[in-house]
Backbone as a ProteinNet text record, in pm:
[ID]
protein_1_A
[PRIMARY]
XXXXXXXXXXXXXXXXXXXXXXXXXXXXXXXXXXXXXXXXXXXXXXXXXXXXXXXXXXXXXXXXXXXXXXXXXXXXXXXXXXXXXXXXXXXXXXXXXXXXXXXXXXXXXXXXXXXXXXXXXXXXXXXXXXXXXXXXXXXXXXXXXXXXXXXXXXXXXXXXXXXXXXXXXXXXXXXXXXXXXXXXXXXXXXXXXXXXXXXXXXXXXXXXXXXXXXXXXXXXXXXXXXXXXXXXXXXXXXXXXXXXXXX
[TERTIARY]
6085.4	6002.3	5861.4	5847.3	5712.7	5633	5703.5	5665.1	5601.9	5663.6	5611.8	5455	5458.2	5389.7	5230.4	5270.4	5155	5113.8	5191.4	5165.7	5081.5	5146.2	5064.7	4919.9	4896.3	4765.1	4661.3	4743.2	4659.9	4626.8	4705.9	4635	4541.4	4514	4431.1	4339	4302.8	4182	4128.9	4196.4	4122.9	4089.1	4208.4	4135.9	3967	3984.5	3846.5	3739.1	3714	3669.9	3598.5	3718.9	3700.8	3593.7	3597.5	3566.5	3398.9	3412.5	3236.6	3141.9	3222.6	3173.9	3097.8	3217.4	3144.5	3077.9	3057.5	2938.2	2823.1	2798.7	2664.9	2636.2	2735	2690.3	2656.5	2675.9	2653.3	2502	2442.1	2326.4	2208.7	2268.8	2187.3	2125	2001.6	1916.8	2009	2046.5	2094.6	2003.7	2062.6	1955.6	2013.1	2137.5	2163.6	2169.2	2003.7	2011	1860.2	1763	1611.5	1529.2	1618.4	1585.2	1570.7	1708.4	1681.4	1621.9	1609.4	1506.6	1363.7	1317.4	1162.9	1144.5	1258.3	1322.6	1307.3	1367.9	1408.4	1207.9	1164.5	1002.9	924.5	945.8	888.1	882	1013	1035.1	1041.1	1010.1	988.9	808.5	785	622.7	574.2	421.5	371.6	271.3	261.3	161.5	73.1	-67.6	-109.6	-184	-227	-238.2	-358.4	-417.7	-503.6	-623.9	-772.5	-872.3	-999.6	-1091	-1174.3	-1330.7	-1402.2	-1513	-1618.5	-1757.1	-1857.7	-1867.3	-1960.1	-2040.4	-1904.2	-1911.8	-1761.8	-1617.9	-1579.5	-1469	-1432.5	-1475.9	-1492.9	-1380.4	-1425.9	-1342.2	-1305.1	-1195.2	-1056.2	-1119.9	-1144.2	-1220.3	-1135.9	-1216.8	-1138.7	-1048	-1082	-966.6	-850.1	-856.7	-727.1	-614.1	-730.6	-654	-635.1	-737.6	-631.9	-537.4	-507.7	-422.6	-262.2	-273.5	-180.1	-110.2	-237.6	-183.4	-125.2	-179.7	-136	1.7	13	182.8	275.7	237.1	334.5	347.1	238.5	262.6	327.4	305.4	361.7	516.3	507.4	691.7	794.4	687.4	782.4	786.2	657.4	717.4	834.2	828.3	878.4	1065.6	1079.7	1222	1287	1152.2	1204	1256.8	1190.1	1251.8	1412.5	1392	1546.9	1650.7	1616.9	1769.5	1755.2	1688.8	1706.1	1734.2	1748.3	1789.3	1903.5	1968.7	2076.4	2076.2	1945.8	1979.8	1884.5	1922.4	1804.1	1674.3	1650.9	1517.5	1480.3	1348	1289.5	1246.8	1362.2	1311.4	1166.4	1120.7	1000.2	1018.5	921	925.5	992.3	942.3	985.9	1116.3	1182.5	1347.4	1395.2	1358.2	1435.9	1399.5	1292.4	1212.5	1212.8	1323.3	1316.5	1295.7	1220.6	1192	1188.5	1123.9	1082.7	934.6	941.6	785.1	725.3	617.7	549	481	470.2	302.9	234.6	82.3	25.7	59.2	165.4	203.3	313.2	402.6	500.6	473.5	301.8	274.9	169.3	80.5	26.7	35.3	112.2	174.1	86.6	-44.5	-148.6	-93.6	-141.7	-107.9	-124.4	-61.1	-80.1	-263.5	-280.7	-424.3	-552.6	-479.6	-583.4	-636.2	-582	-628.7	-819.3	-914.3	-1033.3	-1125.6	-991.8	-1066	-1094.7	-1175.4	-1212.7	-1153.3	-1079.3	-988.1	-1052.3	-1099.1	-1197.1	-1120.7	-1107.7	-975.6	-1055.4	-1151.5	-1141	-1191.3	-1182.9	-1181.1	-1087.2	-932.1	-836.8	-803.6	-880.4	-860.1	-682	-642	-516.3	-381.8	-412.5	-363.8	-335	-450.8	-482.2	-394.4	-379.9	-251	-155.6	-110.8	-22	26.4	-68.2	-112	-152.6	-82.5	-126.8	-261.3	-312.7	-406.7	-451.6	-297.2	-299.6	-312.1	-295.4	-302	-430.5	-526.3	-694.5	-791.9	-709.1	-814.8	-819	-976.3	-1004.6	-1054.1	-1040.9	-1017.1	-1194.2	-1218.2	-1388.5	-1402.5	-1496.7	-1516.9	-1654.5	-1605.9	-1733.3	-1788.8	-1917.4	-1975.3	-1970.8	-1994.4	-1970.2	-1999.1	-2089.3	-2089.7	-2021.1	-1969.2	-1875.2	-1995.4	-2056.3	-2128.8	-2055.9	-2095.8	-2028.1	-2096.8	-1986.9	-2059.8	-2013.2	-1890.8	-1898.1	-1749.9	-1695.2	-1542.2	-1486.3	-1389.5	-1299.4	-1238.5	-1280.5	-1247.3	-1128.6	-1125.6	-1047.8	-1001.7	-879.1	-871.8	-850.2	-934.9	-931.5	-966.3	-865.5	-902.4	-1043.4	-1083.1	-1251.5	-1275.5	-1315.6	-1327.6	-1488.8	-1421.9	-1502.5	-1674.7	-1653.3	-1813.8	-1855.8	-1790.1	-1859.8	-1899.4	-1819.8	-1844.4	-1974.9	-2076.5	-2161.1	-2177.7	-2291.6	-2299.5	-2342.8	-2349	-2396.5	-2230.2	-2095.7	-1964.3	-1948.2	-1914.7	-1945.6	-1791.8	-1695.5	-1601.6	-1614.8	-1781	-1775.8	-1781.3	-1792.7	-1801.5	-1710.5	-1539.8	-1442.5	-1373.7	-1407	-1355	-1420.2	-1442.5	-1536.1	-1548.9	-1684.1	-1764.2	-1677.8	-1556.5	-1543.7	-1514.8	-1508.4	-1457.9	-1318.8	-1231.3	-1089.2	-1050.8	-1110.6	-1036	-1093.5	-924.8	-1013.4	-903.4	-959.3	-957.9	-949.3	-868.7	-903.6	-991.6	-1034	-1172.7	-1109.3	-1209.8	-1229	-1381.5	-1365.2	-1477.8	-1469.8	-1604.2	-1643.1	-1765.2	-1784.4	-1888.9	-1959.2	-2159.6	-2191.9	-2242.9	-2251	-2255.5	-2401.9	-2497.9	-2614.3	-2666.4	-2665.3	-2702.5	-2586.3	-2442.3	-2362.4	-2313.9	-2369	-2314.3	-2182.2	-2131.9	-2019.8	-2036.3	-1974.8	-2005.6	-1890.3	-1912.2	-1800.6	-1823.5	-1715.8	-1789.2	-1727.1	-1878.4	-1900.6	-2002.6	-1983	-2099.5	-2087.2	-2246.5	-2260.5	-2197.2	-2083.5	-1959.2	-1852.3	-1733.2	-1625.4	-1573.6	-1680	-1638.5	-1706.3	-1796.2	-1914.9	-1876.3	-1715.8	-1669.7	-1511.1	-1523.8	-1368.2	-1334	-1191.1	-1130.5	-1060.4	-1090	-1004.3	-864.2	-820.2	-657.5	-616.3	-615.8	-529.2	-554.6	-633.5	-661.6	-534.5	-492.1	-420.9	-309.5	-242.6	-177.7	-23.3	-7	127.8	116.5	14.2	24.1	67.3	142.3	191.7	74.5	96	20.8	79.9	214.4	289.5	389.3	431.6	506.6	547.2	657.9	712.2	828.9	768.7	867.5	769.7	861.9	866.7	739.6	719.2	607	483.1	472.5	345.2	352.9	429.9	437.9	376.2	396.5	357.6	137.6	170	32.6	-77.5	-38.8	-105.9	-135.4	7.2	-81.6	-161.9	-83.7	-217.3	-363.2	-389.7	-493.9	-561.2	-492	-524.7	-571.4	-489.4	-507.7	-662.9	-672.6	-820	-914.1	-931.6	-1005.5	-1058.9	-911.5	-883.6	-972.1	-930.8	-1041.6	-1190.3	-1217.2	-1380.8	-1393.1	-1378.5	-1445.9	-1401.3	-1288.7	-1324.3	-1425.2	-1432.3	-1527.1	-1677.1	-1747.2	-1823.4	-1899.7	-1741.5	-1808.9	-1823.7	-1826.2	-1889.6	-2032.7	-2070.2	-2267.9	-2321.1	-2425.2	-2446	-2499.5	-2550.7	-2594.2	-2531.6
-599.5	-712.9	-700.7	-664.8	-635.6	-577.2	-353.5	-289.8	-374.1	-491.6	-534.1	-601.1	-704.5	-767.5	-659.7	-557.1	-471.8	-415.5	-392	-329.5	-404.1	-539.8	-599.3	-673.8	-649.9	-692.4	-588.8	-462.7	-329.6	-334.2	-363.3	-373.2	-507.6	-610.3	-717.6	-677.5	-567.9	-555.7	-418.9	-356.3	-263	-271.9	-395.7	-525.3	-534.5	-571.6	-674.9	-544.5	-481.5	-365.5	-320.9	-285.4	-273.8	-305.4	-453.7	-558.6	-548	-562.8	-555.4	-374.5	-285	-193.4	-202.6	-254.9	-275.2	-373	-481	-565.7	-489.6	-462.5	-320.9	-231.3	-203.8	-80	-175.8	-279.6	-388	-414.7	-438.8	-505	-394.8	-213.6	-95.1	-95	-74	-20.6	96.7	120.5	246.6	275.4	449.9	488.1	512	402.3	387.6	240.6	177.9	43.6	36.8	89.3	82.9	-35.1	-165.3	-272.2	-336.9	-291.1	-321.5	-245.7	-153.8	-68.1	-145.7	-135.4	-219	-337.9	-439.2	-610.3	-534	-423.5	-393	-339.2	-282.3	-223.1	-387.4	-445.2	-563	-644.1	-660.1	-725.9	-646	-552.9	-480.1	-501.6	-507.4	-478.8	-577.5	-571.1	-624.3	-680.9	-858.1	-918.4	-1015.8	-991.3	-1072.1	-1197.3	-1314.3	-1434	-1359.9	-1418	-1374.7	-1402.5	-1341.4	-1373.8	-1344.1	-1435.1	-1425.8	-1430.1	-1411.5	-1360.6	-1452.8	-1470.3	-1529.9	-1674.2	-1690.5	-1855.3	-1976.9	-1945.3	-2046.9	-1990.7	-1873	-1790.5	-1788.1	-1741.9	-1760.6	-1547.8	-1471.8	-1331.7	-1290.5	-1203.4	-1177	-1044.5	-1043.4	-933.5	-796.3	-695.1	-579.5	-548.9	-586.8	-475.6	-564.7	-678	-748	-675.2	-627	-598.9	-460.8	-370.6	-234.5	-261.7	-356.8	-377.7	-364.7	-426.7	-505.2	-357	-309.1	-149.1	-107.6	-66.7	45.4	44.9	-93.9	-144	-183.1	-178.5	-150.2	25.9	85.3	188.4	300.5	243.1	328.9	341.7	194.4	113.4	205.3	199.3	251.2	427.5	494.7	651.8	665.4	551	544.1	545.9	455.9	387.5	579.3	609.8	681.5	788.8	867.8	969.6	934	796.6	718.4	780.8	685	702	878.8	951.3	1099.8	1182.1	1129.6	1225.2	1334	1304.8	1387.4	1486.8	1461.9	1545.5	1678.9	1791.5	1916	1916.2	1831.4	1845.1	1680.6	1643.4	1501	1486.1	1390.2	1392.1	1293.3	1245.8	1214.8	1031.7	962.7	802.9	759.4	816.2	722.7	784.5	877.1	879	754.8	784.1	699.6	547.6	516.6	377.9	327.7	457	394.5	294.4	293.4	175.7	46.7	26.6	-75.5	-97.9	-211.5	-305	-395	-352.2	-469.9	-501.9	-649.4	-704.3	-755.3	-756.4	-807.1	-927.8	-1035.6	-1127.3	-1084.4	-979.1	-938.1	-851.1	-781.9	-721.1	-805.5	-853.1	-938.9	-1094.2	-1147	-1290.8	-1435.3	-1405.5	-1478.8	-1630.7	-1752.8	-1882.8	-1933.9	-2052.2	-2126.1	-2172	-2142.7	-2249.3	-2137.3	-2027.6	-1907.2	-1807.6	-1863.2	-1860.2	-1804.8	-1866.8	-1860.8	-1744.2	-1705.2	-1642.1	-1485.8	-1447.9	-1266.4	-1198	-1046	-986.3	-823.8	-742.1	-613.4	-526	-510	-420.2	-258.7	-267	-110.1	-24.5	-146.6	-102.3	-33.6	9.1	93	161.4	277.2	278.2	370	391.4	471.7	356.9	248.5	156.5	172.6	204	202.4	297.6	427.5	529.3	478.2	367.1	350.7	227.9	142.7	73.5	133.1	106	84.6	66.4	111	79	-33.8	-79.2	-257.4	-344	-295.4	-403.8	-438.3	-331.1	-405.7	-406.4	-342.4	-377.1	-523.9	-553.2	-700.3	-746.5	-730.3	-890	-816.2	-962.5	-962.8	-958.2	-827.9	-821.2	-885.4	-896.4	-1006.1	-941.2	-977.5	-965.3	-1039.2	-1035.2	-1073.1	-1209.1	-1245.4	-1442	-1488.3	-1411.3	-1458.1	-1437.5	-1376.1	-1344.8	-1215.3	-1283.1	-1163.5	-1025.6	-931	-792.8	-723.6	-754.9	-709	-701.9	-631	-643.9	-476.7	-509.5	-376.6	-293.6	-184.5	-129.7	-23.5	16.5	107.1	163.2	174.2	254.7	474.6	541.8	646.7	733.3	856.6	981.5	1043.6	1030.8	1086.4	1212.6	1279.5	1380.6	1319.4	1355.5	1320.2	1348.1	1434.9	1500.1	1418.2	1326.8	1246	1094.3	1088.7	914.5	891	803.2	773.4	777.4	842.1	822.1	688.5	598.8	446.5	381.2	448.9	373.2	414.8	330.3	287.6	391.8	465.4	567.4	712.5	686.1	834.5	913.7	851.5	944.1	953.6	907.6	951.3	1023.3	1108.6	1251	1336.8	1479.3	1591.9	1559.5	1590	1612.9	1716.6	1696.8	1873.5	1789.7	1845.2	1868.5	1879.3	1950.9	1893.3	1829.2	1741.3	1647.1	1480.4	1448.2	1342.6	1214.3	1112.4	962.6	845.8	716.2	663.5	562.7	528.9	436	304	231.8	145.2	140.2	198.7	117.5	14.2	-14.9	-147	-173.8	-245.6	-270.9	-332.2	-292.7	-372.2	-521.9	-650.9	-770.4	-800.1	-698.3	-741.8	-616.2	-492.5	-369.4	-347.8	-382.9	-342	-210.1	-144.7	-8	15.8	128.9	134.5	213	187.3	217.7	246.6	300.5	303.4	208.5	142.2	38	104.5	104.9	154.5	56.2	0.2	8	17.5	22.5	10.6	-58.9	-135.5	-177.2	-206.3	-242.4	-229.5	-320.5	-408.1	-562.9	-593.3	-485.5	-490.8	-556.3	-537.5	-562.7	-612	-720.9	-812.9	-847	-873.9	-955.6	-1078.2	-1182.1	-1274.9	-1279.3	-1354	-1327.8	-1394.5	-1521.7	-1571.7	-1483.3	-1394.9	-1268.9	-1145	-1165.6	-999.5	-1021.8	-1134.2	-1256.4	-1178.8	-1214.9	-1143.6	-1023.8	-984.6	-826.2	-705.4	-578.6	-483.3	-426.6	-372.7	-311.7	-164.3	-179.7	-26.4	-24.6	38.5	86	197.9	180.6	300.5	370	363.8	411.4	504.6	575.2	731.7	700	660.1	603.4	622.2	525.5	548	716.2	758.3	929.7	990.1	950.5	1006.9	996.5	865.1	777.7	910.8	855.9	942.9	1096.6	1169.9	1329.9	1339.2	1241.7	1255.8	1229.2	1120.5	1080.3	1182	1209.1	1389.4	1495.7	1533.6	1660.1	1616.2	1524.1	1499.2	1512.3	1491.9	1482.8	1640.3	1704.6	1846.4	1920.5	1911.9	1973.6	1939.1	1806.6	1781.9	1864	1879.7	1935.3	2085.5	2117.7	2263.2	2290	2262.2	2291.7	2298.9	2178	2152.6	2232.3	2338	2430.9	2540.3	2547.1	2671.9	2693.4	2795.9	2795	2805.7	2768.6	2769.1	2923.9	2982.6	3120.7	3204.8
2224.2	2182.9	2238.8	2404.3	2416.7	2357.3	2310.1	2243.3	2103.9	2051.4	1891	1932.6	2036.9	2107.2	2101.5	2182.9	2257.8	2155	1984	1886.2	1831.4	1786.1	1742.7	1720	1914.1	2004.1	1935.1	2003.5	1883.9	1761.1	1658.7	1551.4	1514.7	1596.3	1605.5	1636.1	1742.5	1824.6	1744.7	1639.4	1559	1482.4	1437.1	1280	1331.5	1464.1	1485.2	1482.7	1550.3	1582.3	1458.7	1325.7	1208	1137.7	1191.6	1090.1	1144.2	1270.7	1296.4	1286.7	1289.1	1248.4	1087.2	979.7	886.5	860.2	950.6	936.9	972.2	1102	1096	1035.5	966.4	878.7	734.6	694.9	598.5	658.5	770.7	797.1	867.4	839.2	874.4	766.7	785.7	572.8	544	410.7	335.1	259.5	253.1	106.2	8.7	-12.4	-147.8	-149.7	-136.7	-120.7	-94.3	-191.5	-166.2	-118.6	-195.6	-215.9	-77.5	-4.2	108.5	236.3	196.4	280.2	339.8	204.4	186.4	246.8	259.5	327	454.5	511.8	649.2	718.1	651.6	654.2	654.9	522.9	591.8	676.5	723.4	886.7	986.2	979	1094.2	1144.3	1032.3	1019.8	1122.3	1241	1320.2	1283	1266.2	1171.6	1229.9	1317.1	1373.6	1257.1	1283.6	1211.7	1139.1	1017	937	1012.7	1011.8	1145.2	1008.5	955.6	879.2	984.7	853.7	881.1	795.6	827.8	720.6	762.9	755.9	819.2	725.4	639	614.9	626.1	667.3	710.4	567.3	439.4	340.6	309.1	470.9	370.4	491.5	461	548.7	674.3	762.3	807.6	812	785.9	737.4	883.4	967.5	1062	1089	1020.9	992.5	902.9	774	658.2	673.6	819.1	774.3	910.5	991.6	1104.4	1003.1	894	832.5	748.8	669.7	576.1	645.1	770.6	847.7	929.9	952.5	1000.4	875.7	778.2	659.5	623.5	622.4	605.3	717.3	815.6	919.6	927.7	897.2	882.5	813.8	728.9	586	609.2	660.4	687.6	830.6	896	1017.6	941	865	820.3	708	663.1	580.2	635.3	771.9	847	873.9	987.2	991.3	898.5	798.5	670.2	697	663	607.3	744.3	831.1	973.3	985.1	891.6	887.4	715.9	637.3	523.8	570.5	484.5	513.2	485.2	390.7	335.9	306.4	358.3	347.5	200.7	95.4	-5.8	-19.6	-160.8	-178.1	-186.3	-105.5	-76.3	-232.7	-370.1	-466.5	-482.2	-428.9	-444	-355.1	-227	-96.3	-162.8	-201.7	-212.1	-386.6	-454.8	-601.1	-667.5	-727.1	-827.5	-785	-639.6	-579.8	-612.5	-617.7	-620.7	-526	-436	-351	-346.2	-357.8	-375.3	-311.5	-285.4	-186.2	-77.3	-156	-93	43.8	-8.3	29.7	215.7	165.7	305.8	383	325.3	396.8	437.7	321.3	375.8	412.3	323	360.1	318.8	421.3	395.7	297	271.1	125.9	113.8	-12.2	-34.1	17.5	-5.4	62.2	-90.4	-183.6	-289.3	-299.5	-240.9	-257.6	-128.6	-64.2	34.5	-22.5	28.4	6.2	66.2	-10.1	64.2	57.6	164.7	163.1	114.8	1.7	-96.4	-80.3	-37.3	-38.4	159.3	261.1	355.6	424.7	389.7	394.1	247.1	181.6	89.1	44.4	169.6	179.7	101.2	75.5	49.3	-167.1	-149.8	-327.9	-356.6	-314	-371.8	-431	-352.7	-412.4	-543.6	-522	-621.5	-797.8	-860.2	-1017.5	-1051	-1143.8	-1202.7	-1226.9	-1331.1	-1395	-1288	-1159.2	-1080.3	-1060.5	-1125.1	-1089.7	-1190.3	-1291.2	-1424.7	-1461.9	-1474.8	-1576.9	-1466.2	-1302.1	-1243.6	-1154.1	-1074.6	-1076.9	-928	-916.8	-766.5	-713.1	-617.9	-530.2	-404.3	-371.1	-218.8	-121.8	-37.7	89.9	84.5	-6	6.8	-101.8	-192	-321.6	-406.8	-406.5	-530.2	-605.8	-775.5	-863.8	-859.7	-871.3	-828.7	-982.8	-1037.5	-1162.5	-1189.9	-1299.5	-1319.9	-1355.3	-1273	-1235.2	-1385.6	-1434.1	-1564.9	-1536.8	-1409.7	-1385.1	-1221.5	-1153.5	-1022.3	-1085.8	-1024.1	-1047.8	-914	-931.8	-778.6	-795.8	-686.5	-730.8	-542.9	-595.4	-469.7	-385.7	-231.3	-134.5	-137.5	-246.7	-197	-367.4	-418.6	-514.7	-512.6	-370	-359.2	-240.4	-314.1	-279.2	-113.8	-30.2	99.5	163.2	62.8	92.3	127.4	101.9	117.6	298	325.6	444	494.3	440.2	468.9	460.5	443.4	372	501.6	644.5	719.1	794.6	757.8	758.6	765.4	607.4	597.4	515.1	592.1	516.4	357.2	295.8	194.9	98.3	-3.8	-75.4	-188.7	-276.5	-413.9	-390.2	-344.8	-298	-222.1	-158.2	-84.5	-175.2	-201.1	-289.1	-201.2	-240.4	-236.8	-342.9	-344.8	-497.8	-467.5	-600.8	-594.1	-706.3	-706.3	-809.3	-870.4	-981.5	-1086.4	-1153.1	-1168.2	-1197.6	-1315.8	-1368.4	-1497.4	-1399	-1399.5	-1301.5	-1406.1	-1313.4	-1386.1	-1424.6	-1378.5	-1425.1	-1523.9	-1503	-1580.8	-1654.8	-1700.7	-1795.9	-1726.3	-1683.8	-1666.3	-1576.1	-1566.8	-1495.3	-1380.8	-1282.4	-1113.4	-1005	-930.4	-813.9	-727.3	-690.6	-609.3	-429.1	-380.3	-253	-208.1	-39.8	-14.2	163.7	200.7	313.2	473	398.9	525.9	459.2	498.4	498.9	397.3	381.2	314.1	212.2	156.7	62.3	-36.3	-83.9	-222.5	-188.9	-248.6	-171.7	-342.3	-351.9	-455.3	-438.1	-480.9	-423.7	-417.5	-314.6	-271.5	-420.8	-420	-560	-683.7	-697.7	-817	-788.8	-662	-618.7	-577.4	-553.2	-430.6	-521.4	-628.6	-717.4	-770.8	-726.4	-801	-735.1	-813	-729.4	-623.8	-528.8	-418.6	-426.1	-430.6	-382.9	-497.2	-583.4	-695.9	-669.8	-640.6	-618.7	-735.7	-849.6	-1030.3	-1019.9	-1108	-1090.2	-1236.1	-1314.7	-1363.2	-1313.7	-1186.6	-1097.1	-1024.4	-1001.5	-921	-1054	-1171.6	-1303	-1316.2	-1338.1	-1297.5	-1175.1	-1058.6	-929.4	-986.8	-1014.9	-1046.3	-1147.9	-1235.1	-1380.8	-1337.4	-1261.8	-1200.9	-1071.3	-1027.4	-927.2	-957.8	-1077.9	-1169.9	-1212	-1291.5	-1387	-1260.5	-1158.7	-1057.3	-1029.4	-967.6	-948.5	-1060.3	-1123.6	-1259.8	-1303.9	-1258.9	-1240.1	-1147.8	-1028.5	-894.5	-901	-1005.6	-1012.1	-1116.9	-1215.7	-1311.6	-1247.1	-1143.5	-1093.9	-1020.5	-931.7	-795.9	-842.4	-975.4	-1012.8	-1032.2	-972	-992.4	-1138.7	-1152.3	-1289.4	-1338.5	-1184.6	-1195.5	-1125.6
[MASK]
+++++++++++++++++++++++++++++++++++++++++++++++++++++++++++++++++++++++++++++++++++++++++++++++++++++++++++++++++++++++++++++++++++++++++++++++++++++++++++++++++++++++++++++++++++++++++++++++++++++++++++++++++++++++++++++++++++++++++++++++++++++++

């Protein structure tokens, strides 16, 4: 009777054992579970309170907004090594991160009614990679006091040694024809013409939050991986065509 007793204690305490093993392994990120990967990257992420800038605190100051990229993005190469520790070869973020979508709300988390504030969309431009196009065509960029600067026609890869020395990154990273970066153009609002928008600090050119607040930031469909080289390649091929001498 003891023997049933001492048996039975045993299989209670391996029931239990059991049972919380697969609760942790239920509440570890998987990578057959992208969805929650990205949930696990976002709460991990380190988010100090939003800290503005401008005589009416009217725009988001940039080292807020690359404090914020850079602890989402770190997150997320940080989580992706994790899951893959045990395969041979580190596959590519849109396998591990398939067909996930995140939007500005999702990494930066700005308060309600923040709608009108300015956000320095191109003072981390490492951010735009991964962003869509659609996420910035049509909508109207502004300067530093909310004045109109013109409307966004297109995000495109443009090589280092083509973006204006007035963008306040250009002294970032070396001058070449292959090393490129993405931009946003813009229609300007007073000459019609179309432009890169660069300028002289970090904050030259803001979009408002309620303009960007639901829109993708990071797309990770094999779509957008489609998107990026197409947009690389055309680049790649301006700046080779270019470095050739004419004599």
């Amino acid at each position: 009777m003891s023997r049933a007793i001492v048996t039975g204690g045993l299989i209670v305490v391996l029931g239990i054992a059991s049972s919380g093993l697969r609760a942790r392994e239920a509440q570890e990120p998987s990578i057959e579970d992208p969805a929650r990967l990205i949930q696990t990257v976002l709460e991990r992420m380190t988010r100090e309170p939003p800290a503005y800038r401008g005589d009416a605190g009217n725009r988001l100051k940039w080292e807020w907004w690359d404090g914020i990229s850079r602890s989402y993005l770190f997150e997320k190469h940080q989580l992706l090594e994790e899951v893959t520790a045990g395969l041979p070869n580190e596959p590519r973020d849109e396998w591990v991160y398939r067909n996930v979508k995140v939007t500005f709300q999702d990494i930066f988390r700005m308060p309600p009614q923040s709608d009108d504030k300015l956000a320095p969309i191109l003072s981390y431009y490492a951010l735009l990679n991964h962003a869509p196009s659609s996420s910035f065509e049509g909508l109207a960029l502004y300067g530093k006091d909310g004045e109109l600067k013109g409307t966004i026609t297109r995000k495109y890869t443009v090589s280092t040694a083509d973006y204006p020395m007035t963008w306040s990154n250009a002294g970032a990273m070396p001058r070449s024809r292959y090393l490129f970066v993405e931009a946003l153009e813009y229609k300007d609002a007073k000459s019609g013409k179309a432009d890169i928008a660069a300028g002289n600090s970090s904050d030259a050119f803001n979009l408002k939050w309620g303009d960007i607040r639901d829109r993708v930031v990071d797309d990770m469909s094999e779509s957008m991986a489609t998107e990026r080289r197409k947009l690389l390649r055309a680049a790649f091929a301006k700046g080779l065509k270019e470095s050739i001498p004419d004599r």
